[in-house]
C-alpha positions as CSV (number, residue, x, y, z in Angstrom):
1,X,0.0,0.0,0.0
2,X,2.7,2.3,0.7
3,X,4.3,2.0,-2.9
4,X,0.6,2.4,-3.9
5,X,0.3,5.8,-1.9
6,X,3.7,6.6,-3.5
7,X,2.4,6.7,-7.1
8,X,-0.5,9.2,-6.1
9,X,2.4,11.6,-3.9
10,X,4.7,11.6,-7.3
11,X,1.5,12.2,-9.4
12,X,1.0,15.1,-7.2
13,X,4.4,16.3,-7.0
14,X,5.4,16.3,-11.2
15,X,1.7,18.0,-11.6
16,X,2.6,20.7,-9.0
17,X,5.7,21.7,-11.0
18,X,4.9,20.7,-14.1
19,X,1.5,22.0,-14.3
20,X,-0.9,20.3,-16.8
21,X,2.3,19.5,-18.6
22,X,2.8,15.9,-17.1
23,X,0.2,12.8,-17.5
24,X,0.4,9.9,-15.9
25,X,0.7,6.7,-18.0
26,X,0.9,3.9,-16.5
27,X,2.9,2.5,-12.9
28,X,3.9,-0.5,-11.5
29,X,3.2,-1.5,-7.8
30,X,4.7,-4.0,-6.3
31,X,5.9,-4.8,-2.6
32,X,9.6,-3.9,-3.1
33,X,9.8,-0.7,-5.9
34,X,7.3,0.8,-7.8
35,X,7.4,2.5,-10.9
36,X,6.1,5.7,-12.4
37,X,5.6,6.3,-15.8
38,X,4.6,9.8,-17.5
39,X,4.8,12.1,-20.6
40,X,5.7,15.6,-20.7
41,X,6.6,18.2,-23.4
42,X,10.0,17.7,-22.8
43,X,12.6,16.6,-20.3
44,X,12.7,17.8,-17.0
45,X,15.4,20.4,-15.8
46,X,17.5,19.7,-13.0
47,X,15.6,22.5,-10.7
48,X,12.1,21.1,-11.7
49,X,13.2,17.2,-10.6
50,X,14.4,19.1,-7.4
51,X,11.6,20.7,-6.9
52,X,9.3,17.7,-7.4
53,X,11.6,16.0,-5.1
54,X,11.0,18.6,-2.5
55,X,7.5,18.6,-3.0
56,X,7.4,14.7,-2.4
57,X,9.2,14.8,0.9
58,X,6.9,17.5,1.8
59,X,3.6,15.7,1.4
60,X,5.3,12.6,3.1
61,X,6.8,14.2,6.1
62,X,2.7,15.7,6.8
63,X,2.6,11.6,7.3
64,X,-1.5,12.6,7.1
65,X,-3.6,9.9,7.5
66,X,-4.5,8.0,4.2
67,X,-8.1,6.1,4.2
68,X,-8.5,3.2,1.5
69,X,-11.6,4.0,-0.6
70,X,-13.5,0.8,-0.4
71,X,-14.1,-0.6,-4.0
């Protein structure tokens, strides 16, 4: 679940930088790695990965409570 929760905080952190600019693709979840896969207009700068870095620990380090939507 926590890789899971990952995907949605690095969605959220390329989108805050990035603007509309990024889309998600596609991800892989699994219990040891996930991975995150997105298009943009082109690559990413050194400041914006940075920035989407810091914007990642950010929303981690609020360790909010996360509740599972029930399917």
């Amino acid at each position: 679940m926590s890789n899971h929760t990952g995907t949605h905080i690095l969605n959220y952190a390329l989108r805050k930088v990035l603007t509309s600019e990024a889309d998600q693709r596609g991800s892989l979840v699994a219990p040891d790695r996930l991975r995150f896969d997105f298009t943009n207009k082109g690559p990413m700068s050194g400041a914006q990965v940075k920035q989407a870095e810091t914007a990642a620990r950010e929303a981690i380090a609020k360790n909010e409570l996360v509740l599972r939507q029930r399917q």
